[in-house]
C-alpha positions in Angstrom: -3.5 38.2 -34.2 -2.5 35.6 -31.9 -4.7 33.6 -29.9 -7.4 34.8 -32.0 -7.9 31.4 -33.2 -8.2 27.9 -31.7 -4.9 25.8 -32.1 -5.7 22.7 -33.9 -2.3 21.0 -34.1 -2.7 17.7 -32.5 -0.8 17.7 -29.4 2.2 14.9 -29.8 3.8 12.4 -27.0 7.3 12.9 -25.7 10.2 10.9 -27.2 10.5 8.0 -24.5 14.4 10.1 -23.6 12.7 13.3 -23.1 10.1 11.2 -20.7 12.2 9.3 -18.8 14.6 12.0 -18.2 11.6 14.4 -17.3 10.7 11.6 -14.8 13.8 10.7 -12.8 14.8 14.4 -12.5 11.0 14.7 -10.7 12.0 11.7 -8.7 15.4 13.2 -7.5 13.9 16.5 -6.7 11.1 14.7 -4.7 13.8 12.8 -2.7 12.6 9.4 -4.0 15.6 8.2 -5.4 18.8 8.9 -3.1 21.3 6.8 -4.8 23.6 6.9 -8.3 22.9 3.7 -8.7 18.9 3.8 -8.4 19.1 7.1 -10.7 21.5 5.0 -13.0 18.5 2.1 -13.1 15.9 5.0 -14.2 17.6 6.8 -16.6 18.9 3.5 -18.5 15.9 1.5 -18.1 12.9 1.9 -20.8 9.2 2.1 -18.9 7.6 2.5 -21.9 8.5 -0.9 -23.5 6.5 -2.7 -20.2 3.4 -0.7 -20.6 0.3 -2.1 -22.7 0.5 -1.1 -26.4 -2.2 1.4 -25.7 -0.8 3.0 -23.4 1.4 6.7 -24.7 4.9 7.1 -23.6 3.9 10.4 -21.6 1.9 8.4 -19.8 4.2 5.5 -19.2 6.7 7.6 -17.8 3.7 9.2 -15.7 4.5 8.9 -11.8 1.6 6.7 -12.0 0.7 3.4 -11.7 -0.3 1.6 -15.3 -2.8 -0.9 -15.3 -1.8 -4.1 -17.1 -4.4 -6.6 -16.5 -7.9 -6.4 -14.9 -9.9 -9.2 -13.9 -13.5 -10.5 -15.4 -14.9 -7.8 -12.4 -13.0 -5.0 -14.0 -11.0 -4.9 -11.0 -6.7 -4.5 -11.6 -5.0 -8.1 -10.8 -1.6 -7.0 -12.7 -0.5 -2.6 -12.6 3.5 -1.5 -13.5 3.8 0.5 -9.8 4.1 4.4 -10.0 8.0 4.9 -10.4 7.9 7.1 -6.6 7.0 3.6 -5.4 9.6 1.6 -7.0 12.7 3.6 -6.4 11.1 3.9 -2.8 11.1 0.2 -2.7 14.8 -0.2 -4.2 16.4 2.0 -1.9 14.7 0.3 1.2 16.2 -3.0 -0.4 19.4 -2.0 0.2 20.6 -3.9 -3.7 24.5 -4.3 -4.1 26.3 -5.1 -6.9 26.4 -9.4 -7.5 23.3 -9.3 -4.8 20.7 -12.2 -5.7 17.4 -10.7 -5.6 14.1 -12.3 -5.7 11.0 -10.2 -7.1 7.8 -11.4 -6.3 5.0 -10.6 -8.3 6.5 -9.9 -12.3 5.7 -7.4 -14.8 9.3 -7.0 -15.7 10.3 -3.2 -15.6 11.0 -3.7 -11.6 13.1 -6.7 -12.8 15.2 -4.4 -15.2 15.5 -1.4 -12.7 17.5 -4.4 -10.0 19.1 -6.3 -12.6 20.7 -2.5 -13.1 21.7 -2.0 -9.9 23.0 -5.5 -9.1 24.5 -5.8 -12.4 26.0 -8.3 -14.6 27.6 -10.5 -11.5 24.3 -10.8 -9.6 20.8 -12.9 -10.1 17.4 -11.5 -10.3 14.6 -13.8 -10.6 11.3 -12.8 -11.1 8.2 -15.0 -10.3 4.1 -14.7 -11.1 1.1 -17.1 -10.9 -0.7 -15.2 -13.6 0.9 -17.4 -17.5 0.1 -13.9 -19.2 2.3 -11.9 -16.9 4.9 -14.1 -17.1 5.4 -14.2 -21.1 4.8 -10.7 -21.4 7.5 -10.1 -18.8 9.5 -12.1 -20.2 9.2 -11.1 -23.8 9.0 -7.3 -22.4 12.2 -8.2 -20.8 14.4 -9.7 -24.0 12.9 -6.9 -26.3 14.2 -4.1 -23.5 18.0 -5.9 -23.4 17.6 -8.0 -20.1 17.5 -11.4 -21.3 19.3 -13.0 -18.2 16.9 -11.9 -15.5 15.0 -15.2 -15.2 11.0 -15.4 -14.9 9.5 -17.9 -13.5 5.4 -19.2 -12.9 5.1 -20.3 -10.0 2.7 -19.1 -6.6 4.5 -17.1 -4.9 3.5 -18.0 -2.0 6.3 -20.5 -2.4 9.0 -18.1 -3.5 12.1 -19.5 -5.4 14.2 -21.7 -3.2 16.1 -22.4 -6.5 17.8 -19.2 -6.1 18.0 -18.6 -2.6 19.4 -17.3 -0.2 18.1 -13.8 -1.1 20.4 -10.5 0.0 16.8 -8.6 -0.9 13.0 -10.1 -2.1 10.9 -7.4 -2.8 7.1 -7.7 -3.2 5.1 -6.1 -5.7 2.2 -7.4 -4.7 -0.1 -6.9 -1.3 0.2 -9.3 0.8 -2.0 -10.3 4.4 0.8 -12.4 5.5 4.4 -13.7 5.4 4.8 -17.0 3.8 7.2 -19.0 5.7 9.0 -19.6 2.3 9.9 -16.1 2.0 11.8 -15.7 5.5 13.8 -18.7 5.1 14.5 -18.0 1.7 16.2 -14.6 2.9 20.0 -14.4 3.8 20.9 -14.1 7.3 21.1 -10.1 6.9 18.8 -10.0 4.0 15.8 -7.3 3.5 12.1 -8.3 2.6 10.4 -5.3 1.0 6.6 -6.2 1.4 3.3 -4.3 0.9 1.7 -5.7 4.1 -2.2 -5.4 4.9 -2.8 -5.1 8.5 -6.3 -4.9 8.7 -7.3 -3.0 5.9 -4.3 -0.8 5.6 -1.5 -1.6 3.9 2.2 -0.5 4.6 5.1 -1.6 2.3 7.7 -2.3 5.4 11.3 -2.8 4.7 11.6 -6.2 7.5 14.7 -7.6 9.0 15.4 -10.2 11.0 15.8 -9.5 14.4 16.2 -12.9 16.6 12.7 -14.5 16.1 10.8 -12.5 14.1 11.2 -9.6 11.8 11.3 -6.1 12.4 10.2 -3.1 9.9 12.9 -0.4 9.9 10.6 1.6 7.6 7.1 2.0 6.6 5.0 3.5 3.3 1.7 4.2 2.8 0.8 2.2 0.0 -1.5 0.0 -2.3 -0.9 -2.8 -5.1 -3.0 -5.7 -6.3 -3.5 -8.0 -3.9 -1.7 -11.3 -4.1 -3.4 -14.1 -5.6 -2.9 -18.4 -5.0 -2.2 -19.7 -1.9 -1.4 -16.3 -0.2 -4.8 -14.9 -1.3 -6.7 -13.5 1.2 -9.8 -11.2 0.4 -11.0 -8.8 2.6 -15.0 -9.0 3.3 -17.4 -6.0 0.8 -20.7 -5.2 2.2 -22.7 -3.0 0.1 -24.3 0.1 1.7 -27.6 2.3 1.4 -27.5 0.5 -2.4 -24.2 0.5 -4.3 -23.3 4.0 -3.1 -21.7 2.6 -0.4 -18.8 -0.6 0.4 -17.5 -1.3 3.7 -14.1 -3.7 3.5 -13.6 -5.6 6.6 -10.3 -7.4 7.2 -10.5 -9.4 10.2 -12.5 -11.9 12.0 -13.8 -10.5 15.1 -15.4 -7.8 12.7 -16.2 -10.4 10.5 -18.2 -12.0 13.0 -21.0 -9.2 13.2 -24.5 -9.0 11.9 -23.7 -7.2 8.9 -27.1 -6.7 8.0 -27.9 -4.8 10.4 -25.6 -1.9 8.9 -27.3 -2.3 6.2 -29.8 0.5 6.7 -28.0 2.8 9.4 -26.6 5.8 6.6 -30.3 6.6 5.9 -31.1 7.3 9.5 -30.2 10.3 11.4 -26.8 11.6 11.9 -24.7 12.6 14.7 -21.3 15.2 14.4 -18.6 15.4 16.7 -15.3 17.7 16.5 -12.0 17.4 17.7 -10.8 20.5 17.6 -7.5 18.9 15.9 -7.0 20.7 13.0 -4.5 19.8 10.0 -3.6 22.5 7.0 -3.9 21.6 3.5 -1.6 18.8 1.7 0.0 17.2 4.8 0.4 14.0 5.4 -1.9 12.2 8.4 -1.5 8.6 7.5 -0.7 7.5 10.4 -4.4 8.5 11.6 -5.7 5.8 9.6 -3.3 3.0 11.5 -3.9 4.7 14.5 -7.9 4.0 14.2 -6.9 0.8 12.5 -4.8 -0.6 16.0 -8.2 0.1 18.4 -9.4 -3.3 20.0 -13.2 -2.5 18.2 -14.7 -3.5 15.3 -13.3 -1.7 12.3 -13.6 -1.2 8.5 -13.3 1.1 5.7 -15.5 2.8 3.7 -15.7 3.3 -0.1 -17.9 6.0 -0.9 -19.6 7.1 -4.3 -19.0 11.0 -4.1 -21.6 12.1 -7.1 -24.3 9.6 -4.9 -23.6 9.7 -1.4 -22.3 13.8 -1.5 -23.9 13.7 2.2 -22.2 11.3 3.9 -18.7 13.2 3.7 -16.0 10.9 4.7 -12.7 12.3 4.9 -11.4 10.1 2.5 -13.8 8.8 -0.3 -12.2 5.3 -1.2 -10.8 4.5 1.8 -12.2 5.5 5.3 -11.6 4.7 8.8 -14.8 3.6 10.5 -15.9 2.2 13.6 -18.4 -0.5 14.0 -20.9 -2.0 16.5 -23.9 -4.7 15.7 -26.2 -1.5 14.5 -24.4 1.0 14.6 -20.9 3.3 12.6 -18.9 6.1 12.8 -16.3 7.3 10.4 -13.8 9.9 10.0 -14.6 13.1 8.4 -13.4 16.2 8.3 -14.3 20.4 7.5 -12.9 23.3 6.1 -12.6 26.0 8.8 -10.5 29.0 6.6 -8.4 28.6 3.6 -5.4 27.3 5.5 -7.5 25.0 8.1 -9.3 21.9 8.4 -10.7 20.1 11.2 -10.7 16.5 12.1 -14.3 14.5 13.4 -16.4 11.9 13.3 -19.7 11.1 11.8 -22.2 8.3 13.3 -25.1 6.3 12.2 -27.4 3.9 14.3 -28.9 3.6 17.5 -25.5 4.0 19.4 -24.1 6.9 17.2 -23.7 9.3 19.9 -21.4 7.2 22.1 -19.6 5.9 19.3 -18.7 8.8 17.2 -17.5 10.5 20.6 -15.1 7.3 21.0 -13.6 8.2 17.5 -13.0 12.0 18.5 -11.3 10.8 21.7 -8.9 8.7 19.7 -8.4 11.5 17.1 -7.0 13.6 20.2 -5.4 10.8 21.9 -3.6 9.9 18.5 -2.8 14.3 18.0 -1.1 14.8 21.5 0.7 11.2 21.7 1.3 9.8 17.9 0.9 13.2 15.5 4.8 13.6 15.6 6.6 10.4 15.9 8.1 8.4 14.0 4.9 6.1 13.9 4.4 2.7 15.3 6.9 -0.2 15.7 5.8 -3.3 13.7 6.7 -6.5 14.1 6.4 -9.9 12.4 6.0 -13.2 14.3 5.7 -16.6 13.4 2.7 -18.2 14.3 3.3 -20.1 17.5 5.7 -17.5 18.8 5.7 -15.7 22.1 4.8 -11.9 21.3 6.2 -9.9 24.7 3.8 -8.2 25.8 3.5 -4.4 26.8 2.2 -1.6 28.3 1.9 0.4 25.3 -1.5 0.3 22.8 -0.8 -2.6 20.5 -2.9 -4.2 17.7 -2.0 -7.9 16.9 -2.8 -8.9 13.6 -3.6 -12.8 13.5 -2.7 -14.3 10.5 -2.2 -17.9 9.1 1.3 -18.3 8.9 2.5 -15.0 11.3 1.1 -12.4 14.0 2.0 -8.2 13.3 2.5 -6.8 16.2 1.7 -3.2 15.9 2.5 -1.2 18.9 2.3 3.0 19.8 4.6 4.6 21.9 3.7 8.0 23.4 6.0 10.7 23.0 7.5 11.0 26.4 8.3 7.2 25.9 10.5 7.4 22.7 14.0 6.8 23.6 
């Protein structure tokens, strides 16, 4: 009878056709690609040769991100991006046939997908710090058919100026800052696709120029390996109650607290607060995080064990919002009210919980009946040195080495 017995028949990978195919019809029903010649890119280009050897050709054509390297503290310092990412990223750089392109940070299946697009009249050049990434790129590269887009080692902090200038340098790697080499290695009307972290929380931002400084015309919640060599900038861990618990801090005034302090606030007594602003399932509220983020206090984010620290219920486990003072934190959380609710609040430690945790409510509601359901924030890259105009608006600047990121809100009544 059937089903009256277990079926043993090993289950067997997709041909790498039936994957990709699988995959960039998912893409064009999701609205990640938009163009013929981005669905052109995915359909011709094989994933599956770029992955480790290990890795099955289901899972290479996963919309997933595939690990390729991991450092000695088991943390990733070299992934393929998830394919929703990358066509993301190609359509925001704007690629046209004979474009030069630079890529920064190499793995070489991003490199194939633009030399597609630009084709056999343009220049892609692909550059890494990391010798292994390079000749596996580049022997990925040859086996897969693209044998004249050129990799290079190099930091990339320094970009390419072989090749430049750039119609479009796209970064596949998370970067704190703008190097200066990659702005003036961009053509007049070029695009810079970048994975910027702006204190904590990164947003790849399609930048152009726009007089002195560059202005994002789009921006994508986001993560990648951060960038290593020159441009390397690691944010601050503090371990909490034990191991259970990491906070990341990612600027200097925060930085700049007794640290220790925190240390044992999460096994004191709690306080709750509630907003009242309520969300339903699977909807996006990223720009809550940014919104939190851009607050002139002490901020960081919280990493959270869930099978060890069940208690603490942060509304996002690897990566929470949370306000800080010398003894004291408050993060966002967030309940279940019915089956097609959830409410938005905050959850304090510390001697000056109360106070604090009620600041992060009031920002929650500020951010619902202002922010909620705009277009989000205008950002804005400046080079160090230059005159940021100021404003009326709430704005977060973002100090950096070589640039400042502006990051301004502008209440609904105020939107054009």
């Amino acid at each position: 009878m059937a089903g009256s017995a277990l079926d043993t028949t090993p289950e067997v990978d997709s041909s790498p056709e039936e994957a990709r195919a699988r995959l960039v019809d998912r893409l064009l029903a999701d609205g990640r690609i938009a163009s013929p010649e981005v669905e052109a890119a995915f359909r011709r280009v094989p994933r599956h040769l770029f992955a480790p050897d290990e890795v099955s050709v289901d899972a290479a054509y996963a919309d997933d991100v595939v690990i390729t390297k991991r450092g000695p503290d088991g943390r990733a310092t070299s992934s393929i991006s998830a394919p929703w990412l990358q066509a993301m990223m190609l359509e925001a750089a704007r690629l046209q046939p004979g474009g030069r392109v630079l890529e920064i940070g190499s793995g070489g299946y991003n490199a194939a997908l633009i030399a597609e697009v630009v084709g056999p009249r343009g220049m892609v050049t692909s550059i890494d710090i990391d010798s292994d990434i390079v000749a596996n790129a580049r022997a990925a590269l040859d086996i897969a058919g693209y044998p004249n887009v050129q990799v290079v080692q190099v930091d990339s902090a320094t970009g390419w100026p072989a090749g430049a200038p750039y119609e479009a340098i796209v970064v596949t790697v998370e970067a704190s800052d703008i190097p200066p080499a990659w702005a003036d290695q961009l053509a007049p009307d070029g695009v810079l696709v970048v994975p910027l972290r702006m204190r904590g929380n990164t947003r790849c931002l399609t930048l152009t120029r726009d007089g002195d400084h560059l202005t994002a015309t789009d921006s994508v919640l986001c993560g990648f390996v951060p960038m290593q060599g020159a441009g390397a900038n690691p944010v601050t861990r503090r371990a909490l109650r034990g191991d259970d618990v990491t906070l990341r801090i990612d600027d200097p005034d925060t930085r700049s607290l007794d640290l220790d302090a925190l240390t044992p606030v999460l096994d004191g007594p709690r306080v709750d607060a509630w907003s009242e602003v309520t969300v339903p399932p699977a909807t996006s509220f990223e720009s809550l995080h940014l919104w939190l983020a851009s607050q002139p206090h002490p901020y960081g984010l919280l990493a959270v064990d869930r099978d060890r620290a069940v208690d603490l219920d942060p509304q996002n486990w690897v990566s929470c919002p949370a306000l800080l003072t010398g003894d004291s934190i408050a993060y966002l959380t967030i309940r279940q009210l019915d089956d097609t609710t959830w409410e938005f609040g905050a959850r304090g430690y510390g001697p000056h919980a109360a106070p604090l945790t009620q600041h992060v409510v009031d920002l929650i509601t500020v951010w619902d009946r202002d922010h909620r359901h705009q277009p989000g924030p205008d950002i804005r890259v400046y080079p160090t040195g230059v005159t940021i105009p100021p404003t009326r608006q709430p704005q977060l600047l973002v100090p950096r080495h070589h640039t400042t990121t502006a990051i301004t809100w502008t209440a609904a009544g105020d939107h054009r």
